[in-house]
N, C-alpha and C positions, 0 to 999 in steps of 0.2 A: 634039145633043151639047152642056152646057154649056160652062163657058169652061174649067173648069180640064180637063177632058179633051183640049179642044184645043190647050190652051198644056202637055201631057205628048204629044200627037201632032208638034205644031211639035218641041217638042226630039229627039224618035226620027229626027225625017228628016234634020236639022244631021247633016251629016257632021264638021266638026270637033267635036262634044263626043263625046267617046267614053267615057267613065267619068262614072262620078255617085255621091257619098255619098247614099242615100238617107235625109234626115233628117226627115223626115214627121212629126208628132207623135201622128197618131192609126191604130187599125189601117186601117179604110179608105183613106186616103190613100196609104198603104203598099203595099198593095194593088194598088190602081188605079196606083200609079207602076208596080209591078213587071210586072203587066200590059202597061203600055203600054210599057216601057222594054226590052223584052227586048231589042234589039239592044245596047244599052248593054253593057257591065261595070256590074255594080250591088255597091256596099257601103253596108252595113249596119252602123248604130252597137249593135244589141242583136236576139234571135233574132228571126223574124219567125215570123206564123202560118201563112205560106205555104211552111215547112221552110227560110227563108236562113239560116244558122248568123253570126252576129256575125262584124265582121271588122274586121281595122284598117280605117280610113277612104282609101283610095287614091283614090281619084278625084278627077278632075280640077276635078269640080262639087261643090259642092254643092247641092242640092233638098231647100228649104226651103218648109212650106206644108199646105195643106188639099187634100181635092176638094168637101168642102161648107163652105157659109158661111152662117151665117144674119143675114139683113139686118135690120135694126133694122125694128119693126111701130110704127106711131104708141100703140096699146094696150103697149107691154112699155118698160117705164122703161130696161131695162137691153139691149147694144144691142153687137155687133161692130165695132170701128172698119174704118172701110173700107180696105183692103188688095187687091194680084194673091193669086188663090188659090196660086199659085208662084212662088218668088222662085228662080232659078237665077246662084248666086254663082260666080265661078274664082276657084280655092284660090291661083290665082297673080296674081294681080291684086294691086299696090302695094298699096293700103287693104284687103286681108284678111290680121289676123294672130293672130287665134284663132277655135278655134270651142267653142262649151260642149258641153259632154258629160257624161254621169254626177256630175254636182257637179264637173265642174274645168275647166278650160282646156285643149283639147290641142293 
């Protein structure tokens, strides 16, 4: 199991996170979280390919991130900067006070 599959299995078992904005940026990612996340509450910033219909953002997390990444090849100039494949943020934490969405701030 790679890493980011395991750091979307680590968050399913936390009993305190219980809601998650699922903000993924690609469809796989999406995917693989709703998969793994089903005990969660999951929302959704835009429809999903997997039938989730858009929702306002309720959750408690944000889930921020990829499940693949591709690492810089000594042959390819151009190159991923190294990053967690998931970033899991609380909407309630003192330094979080916007999140981008659709060209704006909500």
């Amino acid at each position: 199991m790679n890493q980011s599959l395991r750091q979307l299995q680590f968050i399913e078992q936390r009993p305190g996170i219980d809601s998650v904005n699922v903000l993924t940026g690609d469809v796989w990612s999406r995917l693989w979280a709703n998969a793994m996340l089903l005990h969660k509450a999951q929302y959704f910033s835009r429809d999903t390919f997997e039938g989730r219909r858009a929702t306002p953002l309720r959750g408690r997390y944000d889930l921020v991130g990829r499940v693949c990444r591709f690492e810089r090849h000594p042959a390819i100039t151009a190159g991923v900067s190294p990053r967690p494949f998931f970033t899991l943020m609380d909407t309630r934490a003192a330094n979080f006070f916007a999140r981008a969405g659709r060209g704006r701030l909500e």
